[in-house]
C-alpha positions in Angstrom: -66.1 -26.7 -88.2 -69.3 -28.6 -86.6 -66.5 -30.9 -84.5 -65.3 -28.0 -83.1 -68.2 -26.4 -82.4 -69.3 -29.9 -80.6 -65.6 -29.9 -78.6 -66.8 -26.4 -77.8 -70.2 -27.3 -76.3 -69.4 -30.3 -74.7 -66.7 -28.8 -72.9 -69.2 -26.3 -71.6 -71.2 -28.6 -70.6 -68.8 -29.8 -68.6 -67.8 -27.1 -67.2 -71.3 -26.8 -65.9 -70.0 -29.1 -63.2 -66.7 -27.7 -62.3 -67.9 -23.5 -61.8 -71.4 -24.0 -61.2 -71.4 -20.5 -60.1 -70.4 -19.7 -63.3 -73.8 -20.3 -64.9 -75.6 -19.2 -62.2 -76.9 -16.2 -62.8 -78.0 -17.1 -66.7 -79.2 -20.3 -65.0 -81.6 -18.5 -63.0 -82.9 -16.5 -65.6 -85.0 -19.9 -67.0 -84.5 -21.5 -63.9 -86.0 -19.9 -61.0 -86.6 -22.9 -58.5 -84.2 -25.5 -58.3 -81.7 -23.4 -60.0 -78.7 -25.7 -59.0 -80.2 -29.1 -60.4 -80.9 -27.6 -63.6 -77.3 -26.7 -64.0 -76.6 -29.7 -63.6 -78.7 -31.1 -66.1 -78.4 -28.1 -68.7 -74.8 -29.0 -68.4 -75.0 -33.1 -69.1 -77.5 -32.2 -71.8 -75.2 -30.1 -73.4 -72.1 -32.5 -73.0 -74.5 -34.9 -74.8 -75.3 -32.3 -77.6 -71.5 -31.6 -78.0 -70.1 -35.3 -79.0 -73.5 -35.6 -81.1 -72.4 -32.7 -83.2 -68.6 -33.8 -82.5 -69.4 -37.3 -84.2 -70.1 -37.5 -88.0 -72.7 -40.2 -87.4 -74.7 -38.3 -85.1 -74.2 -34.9 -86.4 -77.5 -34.6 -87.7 -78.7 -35.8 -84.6 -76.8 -33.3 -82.9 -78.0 -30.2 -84.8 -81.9 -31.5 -84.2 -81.0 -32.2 -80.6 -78.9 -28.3 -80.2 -82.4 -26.8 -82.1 -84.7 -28.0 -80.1 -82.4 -27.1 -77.0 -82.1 -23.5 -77.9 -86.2 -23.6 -78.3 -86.8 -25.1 -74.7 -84.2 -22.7 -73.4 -85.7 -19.5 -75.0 -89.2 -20.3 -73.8 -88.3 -20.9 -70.5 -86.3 -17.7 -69.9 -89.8 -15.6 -71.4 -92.1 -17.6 -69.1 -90.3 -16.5 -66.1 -89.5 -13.2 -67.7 
């Protein structure tokens, strides 16, 4: 279950770099300045997250590194609420 759920975020990470417009709008929501870099980097951070969690060696890695992702995500989108 948690290699498919790394499969699953590491190919959205990727696809951060194929549809950019895709994750635009969310994007913009933490992201208010520079909006099109951070894609970019939201997207090779969560690639990175994704073969963490994919691996069984890194999986715990992965989990620590996907929690304190979702934390930095969160309290960017309520500063620029």
């Amino acid at each position: 279950m948690s290699r498919l759920l790394g499969i699953s975020i590491a190919l959205t990470g990727a696809a951060h770099f194929v549809a950019p417009q895709v994750f635009e709008p969310v994007s913009r929501l933490a992201f208010p300045e520079d909006t099109g870099q951070w894609i970019k980097r939201n997207g090779a951070t969560e690639v990175a997250i994704g073969l963490a969690l994919a691996g069984g060696r890194t999986r715990k890695a992965g989990v620590v590194g996907l929690a304190a992702y979702g934390a930095w995500l969160g309290s960017r989108v309520l500063k620029n609420r």
